[in-house]
C-alpha distance (Angstrom), angle and dihedral (degrees) to the residues before:
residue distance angle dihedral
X1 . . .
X2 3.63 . .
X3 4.30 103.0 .
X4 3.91 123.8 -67.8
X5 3.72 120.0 -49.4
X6 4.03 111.1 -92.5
X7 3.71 93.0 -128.1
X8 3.32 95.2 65.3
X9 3.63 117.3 118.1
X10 3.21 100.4 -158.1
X11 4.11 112.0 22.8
X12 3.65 97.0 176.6
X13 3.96 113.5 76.9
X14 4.01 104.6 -143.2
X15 3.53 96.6 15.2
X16 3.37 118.5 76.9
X17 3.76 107.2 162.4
X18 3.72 82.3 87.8
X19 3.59 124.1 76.5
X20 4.27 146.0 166.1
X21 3.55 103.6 -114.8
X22 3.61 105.1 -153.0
X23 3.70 96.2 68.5
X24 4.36 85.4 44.7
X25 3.66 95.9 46.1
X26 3.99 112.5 82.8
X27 3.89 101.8 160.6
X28 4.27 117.6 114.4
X29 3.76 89.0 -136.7
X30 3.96 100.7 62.9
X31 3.76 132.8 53.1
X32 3.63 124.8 -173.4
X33 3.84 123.9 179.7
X34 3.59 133.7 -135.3
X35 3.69 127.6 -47.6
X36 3.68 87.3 2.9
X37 3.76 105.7 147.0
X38 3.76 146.2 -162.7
X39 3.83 122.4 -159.8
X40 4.06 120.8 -169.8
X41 3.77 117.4 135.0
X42 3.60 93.4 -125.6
X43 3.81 86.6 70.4
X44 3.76 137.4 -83.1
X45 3.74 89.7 -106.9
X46 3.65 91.8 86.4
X47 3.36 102.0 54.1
X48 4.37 86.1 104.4
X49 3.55 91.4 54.7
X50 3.45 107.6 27.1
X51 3.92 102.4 37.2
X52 3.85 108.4 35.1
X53 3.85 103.7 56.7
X54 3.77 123.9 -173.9
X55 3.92 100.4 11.7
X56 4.00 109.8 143.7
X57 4.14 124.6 -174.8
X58 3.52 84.0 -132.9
X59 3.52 99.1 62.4
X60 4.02 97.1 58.5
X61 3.91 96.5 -137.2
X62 3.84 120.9 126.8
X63 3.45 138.1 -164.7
X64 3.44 115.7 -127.6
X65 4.05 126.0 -160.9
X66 3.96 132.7 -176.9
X67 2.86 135.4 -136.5
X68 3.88 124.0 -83.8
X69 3.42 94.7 18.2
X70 3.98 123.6 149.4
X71 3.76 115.6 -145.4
X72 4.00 113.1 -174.3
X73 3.87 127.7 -157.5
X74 3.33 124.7 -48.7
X75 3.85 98.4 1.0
X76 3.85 106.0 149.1
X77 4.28 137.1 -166.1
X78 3.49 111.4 -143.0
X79 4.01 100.6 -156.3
X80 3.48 125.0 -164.1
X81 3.70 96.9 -84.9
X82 4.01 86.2 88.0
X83 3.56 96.9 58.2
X84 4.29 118.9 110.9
X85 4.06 119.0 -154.5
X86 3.57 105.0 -102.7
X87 3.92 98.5 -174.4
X88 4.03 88.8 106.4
X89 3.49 144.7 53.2
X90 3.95 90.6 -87.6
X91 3.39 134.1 49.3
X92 3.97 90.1 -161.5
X93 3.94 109.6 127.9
X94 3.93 86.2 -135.5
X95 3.71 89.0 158.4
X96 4.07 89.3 68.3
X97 3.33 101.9 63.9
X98 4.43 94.2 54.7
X99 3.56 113.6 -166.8
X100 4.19 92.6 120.7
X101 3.65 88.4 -38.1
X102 3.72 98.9 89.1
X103 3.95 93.4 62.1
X104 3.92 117.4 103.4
X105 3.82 88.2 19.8
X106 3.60 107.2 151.9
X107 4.09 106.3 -156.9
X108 3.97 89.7 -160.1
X109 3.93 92.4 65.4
X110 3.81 80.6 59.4
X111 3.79 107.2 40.5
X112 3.77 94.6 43.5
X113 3.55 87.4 69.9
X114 3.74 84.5 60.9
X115 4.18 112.8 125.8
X116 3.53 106.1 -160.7
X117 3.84 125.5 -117.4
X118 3.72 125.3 -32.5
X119 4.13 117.8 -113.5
X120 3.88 134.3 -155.6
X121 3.72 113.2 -179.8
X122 3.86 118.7 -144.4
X123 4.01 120.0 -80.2
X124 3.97 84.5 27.1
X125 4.14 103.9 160.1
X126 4.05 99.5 -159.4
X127 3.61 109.5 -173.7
X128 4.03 140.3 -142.1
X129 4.21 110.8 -45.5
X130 3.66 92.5 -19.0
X131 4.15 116.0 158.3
X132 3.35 127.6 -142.6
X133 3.66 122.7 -164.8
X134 3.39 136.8 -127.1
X135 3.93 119.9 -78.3
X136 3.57 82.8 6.8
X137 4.31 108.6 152.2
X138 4.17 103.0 -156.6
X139 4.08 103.2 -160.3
X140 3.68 127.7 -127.9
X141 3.34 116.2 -74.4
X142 3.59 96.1 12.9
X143 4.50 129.0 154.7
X144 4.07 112.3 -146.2
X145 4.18 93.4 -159.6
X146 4.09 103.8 -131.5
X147 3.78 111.8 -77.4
X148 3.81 101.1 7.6
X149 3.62 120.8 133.4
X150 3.52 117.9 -133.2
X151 3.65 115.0 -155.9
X152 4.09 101.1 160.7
X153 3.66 130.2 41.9
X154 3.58 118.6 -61.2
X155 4.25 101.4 -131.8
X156 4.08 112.4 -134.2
X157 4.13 112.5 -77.7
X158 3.26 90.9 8.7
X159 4.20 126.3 149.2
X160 3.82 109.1 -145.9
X161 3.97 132.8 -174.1
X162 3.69 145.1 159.4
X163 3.89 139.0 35.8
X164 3.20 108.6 -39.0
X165 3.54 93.0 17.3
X166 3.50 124.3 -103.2
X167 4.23 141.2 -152.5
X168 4.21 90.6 -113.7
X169 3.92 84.4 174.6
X170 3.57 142.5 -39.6
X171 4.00 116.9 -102.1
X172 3.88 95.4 -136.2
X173 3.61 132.8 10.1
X174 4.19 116.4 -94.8
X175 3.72 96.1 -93.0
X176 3.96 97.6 52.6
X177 3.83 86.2 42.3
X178 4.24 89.4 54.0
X179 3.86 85.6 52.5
X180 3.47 99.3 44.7
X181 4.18 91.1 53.7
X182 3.41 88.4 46.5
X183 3.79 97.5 54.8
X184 3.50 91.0 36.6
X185 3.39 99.1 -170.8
X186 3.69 104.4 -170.3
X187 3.74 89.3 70.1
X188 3.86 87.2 65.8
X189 4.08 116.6 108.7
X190 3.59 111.0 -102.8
X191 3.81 90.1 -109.7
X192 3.83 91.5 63.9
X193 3.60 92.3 35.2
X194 4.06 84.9 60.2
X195 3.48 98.4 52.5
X196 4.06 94.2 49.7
X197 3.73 101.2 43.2
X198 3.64 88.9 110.8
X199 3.27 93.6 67.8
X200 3.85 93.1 40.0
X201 3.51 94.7 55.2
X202 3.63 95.2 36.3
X203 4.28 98.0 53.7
X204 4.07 88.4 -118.5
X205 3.98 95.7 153.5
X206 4.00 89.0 166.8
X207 3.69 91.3 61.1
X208 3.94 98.8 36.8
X209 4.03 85.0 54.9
X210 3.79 87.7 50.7
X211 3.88 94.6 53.6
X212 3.59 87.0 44.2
């Protein structure tokens, strides 16, 4: 056997609160890779609705998830659909509510404040109710400590905590980290995967680069 099947929706026989996403996740604006998973005990199935917040086809920005990333309850993606012009003296979205105050609305001072699309690496462990930002890239290998808010990018292997978020430590020192992008072992078929978790597991970078 070479792990559970991707498409699963729920991988985990007895315990449904956890669930892959990419076979739960229907909307054009976010892709998630395999074995990516969301775990909440009111189900998985609302991670679309309950977890990415503010995220509008008409805006153009997606959210985009590794693979073999673990997102706990309540974690949440503000996209860009949340964000207010900020070019004048008010941040009031005046033009929203019409009646007369639509007129003179200049979309640019809005979409200039646009950040781009929001990115989680692969092997990304985000933890309980933390935020991420929009246009926000979250490197490979990367923990999100439970409640932080992550506002900048999130460097490979690194730990991060606090509000704004902030580099607590990194999880290996620069010249493991170089060898572990380079193998990239996520990007492996499961069957290979299988026969070198050993060495995932067990932090043997001299074997990994030999099966790679």
């Amino acid at each position: 056997m070479y792990g559970p099947k991707p498409e699963i929706k729920h991988p985990i026989e007895m315990h449904p609160r956890v669930g892959f996403l990419s076979p739960l996740v229907d909307a054009p604006n976010i892709e998630v890779g395999d074995y990516t998973y969301y775990d909440d005990p009111d189900g998985p199935d609302t991670f679309q609705s309950k977890c990415v917040l503010h995220h509008y086809p008409f805006i153009g920005d997606k959210l985009i998830i590794g693979r073999f990333c673990a997102i706990a309850e309540g974690a949440r993606f503000i996209m860009n659909g949340a964000n207010h012009a900020m070019s004048g003296f008010s941040t009031y979205p005046f033009n929203i509510f019409g009646h007369g105050w639509e007129k003179g609305f200049d979309p640019d001072t809005w979409t200039r404040e646009l950040r781009g699309d929001t990115v989680v690496g692969n092997d990304v462990w985000i933890g309980m109710e933390a935020i991420i930002m929009p246009g926000v890239t979250v490197g490979d290998g990367s923990i999100v400590a439970a409640r932080s808010v992550v506002t900048r990018d999130v460097p490979p292997f690194a730990i991060v905590a606090g509000n704004a978020a902030e580099v607590v430590k990194m999880r290996f020192d620069a010249g493991t980290i170089r060898r572990l992008l380079e193998i990239s072992w996520w990007d492996w078929d499961a069957e290979k995967i299988t026969r070198n978790l050993d060495a995932i597991r067990g932090a043997d970078i001299a074997a990994l680069e030999a099966a790679a």
